[in-house]
MARFIVO-513784 format. One record per atom (N, C-alpha, C): y negated, x negated, z negated; chain; residue in three letters; residue number from 0. Coordinates in steps of 0.05 Angstrom, whole numbers, plus 5000, padded with zeros to 4 digits. Atoms other than C-alpha are relative to their C-alpha. Example, Ala and Ser with C-alpha at 12.3 -4.5 7.8 and 13.67 -1.06 7.14 Angstrom:
<atoms>
   py   px   pz torkol tigu rovo
 5024 4982 5000      A  ALA    0
 5090 4754 4844      A  ALA    0
 4976 4982 5000      A  ALA    0
 5024 5016 5001      A  SER    1
 5021 4727 4857      A  SER    1
 4978 5015 4986      A  SER    1
</atoms>
This chain:
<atoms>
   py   px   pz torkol tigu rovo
 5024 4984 5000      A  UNK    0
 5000 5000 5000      A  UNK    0
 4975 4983 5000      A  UNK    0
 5027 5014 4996      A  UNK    1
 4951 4941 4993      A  UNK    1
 4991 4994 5026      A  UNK    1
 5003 5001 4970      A  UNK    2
 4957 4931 5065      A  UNK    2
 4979 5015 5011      A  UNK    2
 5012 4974 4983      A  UNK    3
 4928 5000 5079      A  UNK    3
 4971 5004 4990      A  UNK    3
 5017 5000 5010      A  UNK    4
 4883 4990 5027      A  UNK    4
 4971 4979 5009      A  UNK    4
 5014 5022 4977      A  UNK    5
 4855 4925 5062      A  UNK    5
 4986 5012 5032      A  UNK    5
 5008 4989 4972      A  UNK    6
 4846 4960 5125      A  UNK    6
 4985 5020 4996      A  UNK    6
 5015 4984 5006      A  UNK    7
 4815 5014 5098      A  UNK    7
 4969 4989 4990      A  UNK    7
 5031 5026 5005      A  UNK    8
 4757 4959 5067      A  UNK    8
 4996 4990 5024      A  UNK    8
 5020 5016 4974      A  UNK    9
 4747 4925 5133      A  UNK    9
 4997 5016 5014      A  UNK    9
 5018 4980 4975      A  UNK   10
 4738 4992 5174      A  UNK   10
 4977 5000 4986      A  UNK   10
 5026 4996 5009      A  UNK   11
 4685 5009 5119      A  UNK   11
 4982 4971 5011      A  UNK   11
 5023 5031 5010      A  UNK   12
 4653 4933 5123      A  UNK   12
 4997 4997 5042      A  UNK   12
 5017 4994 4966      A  UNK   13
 4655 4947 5212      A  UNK   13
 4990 5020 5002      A  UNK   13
 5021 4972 4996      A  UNK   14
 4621 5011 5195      A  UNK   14
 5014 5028 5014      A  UNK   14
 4986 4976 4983      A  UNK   15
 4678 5055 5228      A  UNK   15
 5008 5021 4977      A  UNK   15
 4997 4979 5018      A  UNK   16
 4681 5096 5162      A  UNK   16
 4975 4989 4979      A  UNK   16
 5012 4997 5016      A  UNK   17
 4636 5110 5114      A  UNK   17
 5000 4995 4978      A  UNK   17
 4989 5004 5022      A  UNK   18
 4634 5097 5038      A  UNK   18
 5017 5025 4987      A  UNK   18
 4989 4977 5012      A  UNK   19
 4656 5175 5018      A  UNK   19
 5022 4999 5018      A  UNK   19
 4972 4989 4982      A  UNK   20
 4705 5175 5086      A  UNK   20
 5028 4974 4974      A  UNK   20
 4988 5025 5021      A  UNK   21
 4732 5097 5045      A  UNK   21
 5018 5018 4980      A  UNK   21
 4986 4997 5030      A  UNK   22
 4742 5130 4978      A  UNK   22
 5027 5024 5011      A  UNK   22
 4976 4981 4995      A  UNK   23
 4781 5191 5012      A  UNK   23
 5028 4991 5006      A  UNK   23
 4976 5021 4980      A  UNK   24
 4823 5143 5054      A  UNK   24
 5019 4994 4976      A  UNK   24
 4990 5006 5021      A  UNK   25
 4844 5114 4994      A  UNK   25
 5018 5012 4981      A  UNK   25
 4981 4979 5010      A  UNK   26
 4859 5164 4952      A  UNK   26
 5020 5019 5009      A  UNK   26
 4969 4990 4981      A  UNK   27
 4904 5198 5007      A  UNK   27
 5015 4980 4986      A  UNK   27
 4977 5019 5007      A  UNK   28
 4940 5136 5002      A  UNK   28
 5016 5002 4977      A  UNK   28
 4999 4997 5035      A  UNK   29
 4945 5139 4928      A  UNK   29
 5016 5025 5001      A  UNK   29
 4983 4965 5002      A  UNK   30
 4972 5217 4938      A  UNK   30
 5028 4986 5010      A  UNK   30
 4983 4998 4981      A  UNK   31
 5019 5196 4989      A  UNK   31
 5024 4986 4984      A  UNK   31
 4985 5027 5011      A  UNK   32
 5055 5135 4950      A  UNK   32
 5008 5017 4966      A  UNK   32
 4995 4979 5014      A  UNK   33
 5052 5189 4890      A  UNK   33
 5026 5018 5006      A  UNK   33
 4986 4984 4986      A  UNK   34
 5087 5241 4933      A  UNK   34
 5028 4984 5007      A  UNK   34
 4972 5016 4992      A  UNK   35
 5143 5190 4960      A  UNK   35
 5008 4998 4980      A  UNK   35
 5000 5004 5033      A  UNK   36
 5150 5173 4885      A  UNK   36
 5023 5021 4998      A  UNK   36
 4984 4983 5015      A  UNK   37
 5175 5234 4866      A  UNK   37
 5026 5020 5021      A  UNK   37
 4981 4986 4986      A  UNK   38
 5219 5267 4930      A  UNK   38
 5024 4979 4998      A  UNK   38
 4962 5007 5010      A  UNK   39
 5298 5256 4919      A  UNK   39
 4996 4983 5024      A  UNK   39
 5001 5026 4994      A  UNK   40
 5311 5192 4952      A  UNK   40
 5016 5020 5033      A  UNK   40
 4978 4991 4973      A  UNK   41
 5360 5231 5008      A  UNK   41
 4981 5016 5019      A  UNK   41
 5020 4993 4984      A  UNK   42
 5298 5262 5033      A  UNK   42
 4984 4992 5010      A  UNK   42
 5020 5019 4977      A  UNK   43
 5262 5199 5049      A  UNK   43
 5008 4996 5023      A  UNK   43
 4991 5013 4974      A  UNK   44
 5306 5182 5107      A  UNK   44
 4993 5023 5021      A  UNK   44
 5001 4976 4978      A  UNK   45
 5285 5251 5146      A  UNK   45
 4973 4989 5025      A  UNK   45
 5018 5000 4974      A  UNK   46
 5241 5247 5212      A  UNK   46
 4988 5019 5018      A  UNK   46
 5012 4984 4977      A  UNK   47
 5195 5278 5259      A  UNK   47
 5003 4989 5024      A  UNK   47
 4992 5001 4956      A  UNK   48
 5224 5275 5337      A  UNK   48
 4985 5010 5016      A  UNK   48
 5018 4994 4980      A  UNK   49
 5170 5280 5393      A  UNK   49
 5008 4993 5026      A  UNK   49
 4989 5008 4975      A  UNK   50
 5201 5283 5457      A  UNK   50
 4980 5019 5018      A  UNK   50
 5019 4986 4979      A  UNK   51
 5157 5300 5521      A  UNK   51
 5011 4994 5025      A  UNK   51
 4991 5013 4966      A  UNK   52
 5189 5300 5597      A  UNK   52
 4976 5018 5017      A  UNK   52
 5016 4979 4979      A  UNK   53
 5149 5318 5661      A  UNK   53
 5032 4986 5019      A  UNK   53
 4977 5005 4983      A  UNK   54
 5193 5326 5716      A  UNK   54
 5026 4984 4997      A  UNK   54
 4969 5000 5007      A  UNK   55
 5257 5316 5673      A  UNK   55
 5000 4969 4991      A  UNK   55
 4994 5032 5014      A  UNK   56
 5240 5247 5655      A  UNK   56
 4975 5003 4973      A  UNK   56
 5016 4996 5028      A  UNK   57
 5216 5221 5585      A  UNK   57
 4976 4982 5007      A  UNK   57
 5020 5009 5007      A  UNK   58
 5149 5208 5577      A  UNK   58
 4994 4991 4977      A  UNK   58
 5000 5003 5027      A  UNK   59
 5145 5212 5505      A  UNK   59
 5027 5001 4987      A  UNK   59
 4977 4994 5008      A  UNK   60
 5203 5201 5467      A  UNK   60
 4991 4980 4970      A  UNK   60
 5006 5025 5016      A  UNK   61
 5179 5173 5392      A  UNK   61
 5016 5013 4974      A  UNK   61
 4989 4976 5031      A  UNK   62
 5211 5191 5316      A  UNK   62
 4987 4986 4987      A  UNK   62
 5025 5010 5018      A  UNK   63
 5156 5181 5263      A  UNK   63
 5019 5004 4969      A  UNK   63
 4986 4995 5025      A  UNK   64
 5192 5171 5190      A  UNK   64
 4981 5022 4982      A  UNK   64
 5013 4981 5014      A  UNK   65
 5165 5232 5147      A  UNK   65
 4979 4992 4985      A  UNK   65
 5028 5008 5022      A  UNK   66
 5120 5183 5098      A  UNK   66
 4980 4990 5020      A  UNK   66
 5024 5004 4982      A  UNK   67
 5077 5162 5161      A  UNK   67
 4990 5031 5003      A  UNK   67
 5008 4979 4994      A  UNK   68
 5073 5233 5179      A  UNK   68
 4981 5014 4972      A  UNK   68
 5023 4989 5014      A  UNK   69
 5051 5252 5106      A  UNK   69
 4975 4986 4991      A  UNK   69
 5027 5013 4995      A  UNK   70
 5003 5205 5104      A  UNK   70
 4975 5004 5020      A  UNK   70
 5025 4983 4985      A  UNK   71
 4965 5230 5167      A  UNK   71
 4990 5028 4990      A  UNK   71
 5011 4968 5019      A  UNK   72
 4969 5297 5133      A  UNK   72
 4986 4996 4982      A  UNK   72
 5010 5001 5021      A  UNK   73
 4947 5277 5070      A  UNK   73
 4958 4980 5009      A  UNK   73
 5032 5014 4988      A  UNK   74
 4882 5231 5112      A  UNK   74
 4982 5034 5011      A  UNK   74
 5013 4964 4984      A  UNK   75
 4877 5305 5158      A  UNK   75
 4984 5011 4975      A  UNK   75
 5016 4973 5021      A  UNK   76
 4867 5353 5097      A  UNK   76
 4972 4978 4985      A  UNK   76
 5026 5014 5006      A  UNK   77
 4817 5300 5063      A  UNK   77
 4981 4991 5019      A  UNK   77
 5030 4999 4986      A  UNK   78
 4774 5286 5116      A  UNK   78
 4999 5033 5016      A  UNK   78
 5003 4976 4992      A  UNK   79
 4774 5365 5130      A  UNK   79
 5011 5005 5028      A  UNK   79
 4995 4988 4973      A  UNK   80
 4810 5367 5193      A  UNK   80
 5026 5024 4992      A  UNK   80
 4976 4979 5004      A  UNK   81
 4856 5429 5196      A  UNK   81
 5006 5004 5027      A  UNK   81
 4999 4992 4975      A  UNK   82
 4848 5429 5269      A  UNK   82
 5014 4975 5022      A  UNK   82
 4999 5012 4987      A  UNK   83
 4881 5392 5324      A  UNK   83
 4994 5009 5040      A  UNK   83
 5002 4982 4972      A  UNK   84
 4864 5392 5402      A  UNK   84
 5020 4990 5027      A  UNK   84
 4986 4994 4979      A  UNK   85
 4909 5415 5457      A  UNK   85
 4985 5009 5031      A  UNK   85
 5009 4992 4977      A  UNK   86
 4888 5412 5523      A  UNK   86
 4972 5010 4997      A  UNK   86
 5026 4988 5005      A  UNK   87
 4812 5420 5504      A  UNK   87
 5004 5018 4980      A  UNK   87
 5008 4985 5024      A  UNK   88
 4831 5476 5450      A  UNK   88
 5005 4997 4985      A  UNK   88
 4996 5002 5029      A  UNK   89
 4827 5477 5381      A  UNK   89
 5029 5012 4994      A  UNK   89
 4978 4998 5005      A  UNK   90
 4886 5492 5351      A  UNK   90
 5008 5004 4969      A  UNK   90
 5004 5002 5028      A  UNK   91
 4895 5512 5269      A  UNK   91
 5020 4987 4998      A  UNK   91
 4974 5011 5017      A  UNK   92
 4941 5476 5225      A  UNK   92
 5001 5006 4970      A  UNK   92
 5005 4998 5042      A  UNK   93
 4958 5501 5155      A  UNK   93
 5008 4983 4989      A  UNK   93
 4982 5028 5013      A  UNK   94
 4977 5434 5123      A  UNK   94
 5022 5006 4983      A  UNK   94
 4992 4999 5023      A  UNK   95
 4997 5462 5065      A  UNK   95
 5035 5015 5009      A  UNK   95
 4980 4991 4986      A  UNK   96
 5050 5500 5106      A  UNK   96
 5026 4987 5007      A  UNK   96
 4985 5022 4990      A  UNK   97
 5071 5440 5139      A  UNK   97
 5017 4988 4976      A  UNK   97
 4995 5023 5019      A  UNK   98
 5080 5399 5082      A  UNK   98
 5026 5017 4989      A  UNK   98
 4986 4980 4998      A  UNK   99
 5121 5462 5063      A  UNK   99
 5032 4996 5008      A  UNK   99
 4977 5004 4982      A  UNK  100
 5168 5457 5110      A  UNK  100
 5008 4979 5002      A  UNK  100
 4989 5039 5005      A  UNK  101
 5180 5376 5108      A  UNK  101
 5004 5004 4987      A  UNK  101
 4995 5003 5023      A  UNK  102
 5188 5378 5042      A  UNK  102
 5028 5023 4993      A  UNK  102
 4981 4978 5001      A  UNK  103
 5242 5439 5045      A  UNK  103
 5038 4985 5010      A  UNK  103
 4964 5011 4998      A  UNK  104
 5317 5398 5047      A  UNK  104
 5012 5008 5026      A  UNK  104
 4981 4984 4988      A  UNK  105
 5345 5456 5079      A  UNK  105
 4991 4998 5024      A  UNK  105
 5012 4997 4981      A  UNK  106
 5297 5462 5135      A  UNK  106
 4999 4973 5019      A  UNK  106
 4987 5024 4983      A  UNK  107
 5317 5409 5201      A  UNK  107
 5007 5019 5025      A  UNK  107
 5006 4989 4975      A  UNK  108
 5309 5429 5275      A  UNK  108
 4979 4991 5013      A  UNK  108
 5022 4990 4981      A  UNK  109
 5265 5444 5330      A  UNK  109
 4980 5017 4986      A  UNK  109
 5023 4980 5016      A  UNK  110
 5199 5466 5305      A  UNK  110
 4982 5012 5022      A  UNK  110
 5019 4993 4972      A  UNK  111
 5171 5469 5382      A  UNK  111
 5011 4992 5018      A  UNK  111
 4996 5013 4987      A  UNK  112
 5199 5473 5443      A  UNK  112
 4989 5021 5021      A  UNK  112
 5018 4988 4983      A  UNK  113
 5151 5490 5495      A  UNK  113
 5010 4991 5026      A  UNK  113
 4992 5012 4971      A  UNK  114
 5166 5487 5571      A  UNK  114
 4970 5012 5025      A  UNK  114
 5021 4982 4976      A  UNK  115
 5104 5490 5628      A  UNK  115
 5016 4997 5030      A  UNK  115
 4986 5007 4977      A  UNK  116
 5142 5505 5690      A  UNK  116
 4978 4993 5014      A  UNK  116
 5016 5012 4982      A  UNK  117
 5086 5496 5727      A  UNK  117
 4991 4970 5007      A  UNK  117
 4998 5028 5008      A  UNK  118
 5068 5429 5702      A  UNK  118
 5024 4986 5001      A  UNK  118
 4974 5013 5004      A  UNK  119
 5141 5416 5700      A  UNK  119
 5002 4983 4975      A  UNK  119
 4994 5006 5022      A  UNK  120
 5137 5396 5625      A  UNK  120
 5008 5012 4982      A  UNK  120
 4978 4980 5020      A  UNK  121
 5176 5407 5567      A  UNK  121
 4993 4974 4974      A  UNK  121
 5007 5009 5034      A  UNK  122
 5155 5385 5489      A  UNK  122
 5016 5012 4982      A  UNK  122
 4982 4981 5022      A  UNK  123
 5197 5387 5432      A  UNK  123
 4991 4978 4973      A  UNK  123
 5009 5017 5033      A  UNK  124
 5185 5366 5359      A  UNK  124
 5025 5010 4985      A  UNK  124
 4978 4995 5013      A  UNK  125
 5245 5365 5321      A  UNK  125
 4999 4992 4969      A  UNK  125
 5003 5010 5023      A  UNK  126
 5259 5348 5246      A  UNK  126
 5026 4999 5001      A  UNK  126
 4974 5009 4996      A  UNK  127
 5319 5302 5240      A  UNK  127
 5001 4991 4967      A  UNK  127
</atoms>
């Protein structure tokens, strides 16, 4: 975590965050390393799967380990984003939802799998 903590001081000191965005940054961190702390050890190894093909081949194909993922969550809700954008539109996100559902054992699948025939793409987010 000092790593993140370091990086978080030299964005502030190139001016790409602020001193209030700094202290947030931080204290996410702080949540996050909290949060890992206390989930049953058999639940750290879970993942988020992002697979993206156009025309049947992979474009995107990445799996993010769940404590990276709650860590952007936990940066999102403190710097107030609830929103992400798709194709130009906004898009809500209830974090708290999310976090929800990661955090849920039982719960493991496809959370999205979208197909644009036209575009000839196909998105899937899985939880492995």
């Amino acid at each position: 975590m000092q790593d993140e903590i370091k990086k978080v001081l030299e964005m502030l000191d190139e001016g790409k965050v602020s001193k209030d965005e700094a202290v947030k940054l931080i204290e996410a961190l702080k949540e996050v390393k909290d949060d890992e702390q206390s989930i049953p050890q058999n639940k750290r190894k879970r993942f988020l799967k992002i697979l993206v093909k156009k025309e049947g081949k992979p474009q995107v194909n990445i799996t993010i380990p769940f404590s990276l993922v709650n860590w952007g969550l936990n940066i999102a809700s403190k710097m107030g984003k609830n929103m992400i954008n798709v194709g130009g539109e906004d898009v809500p996100i209830d974090m708290e939802e999310l976090r929800k559902a990661m955090n849920d054992p039982e719960f493991s699948g496809k959370v999205v799998d979208v197909t644009d025939e036209e575009e000839e793409k196909h998105v899937e987010i899985e939880i492995v």
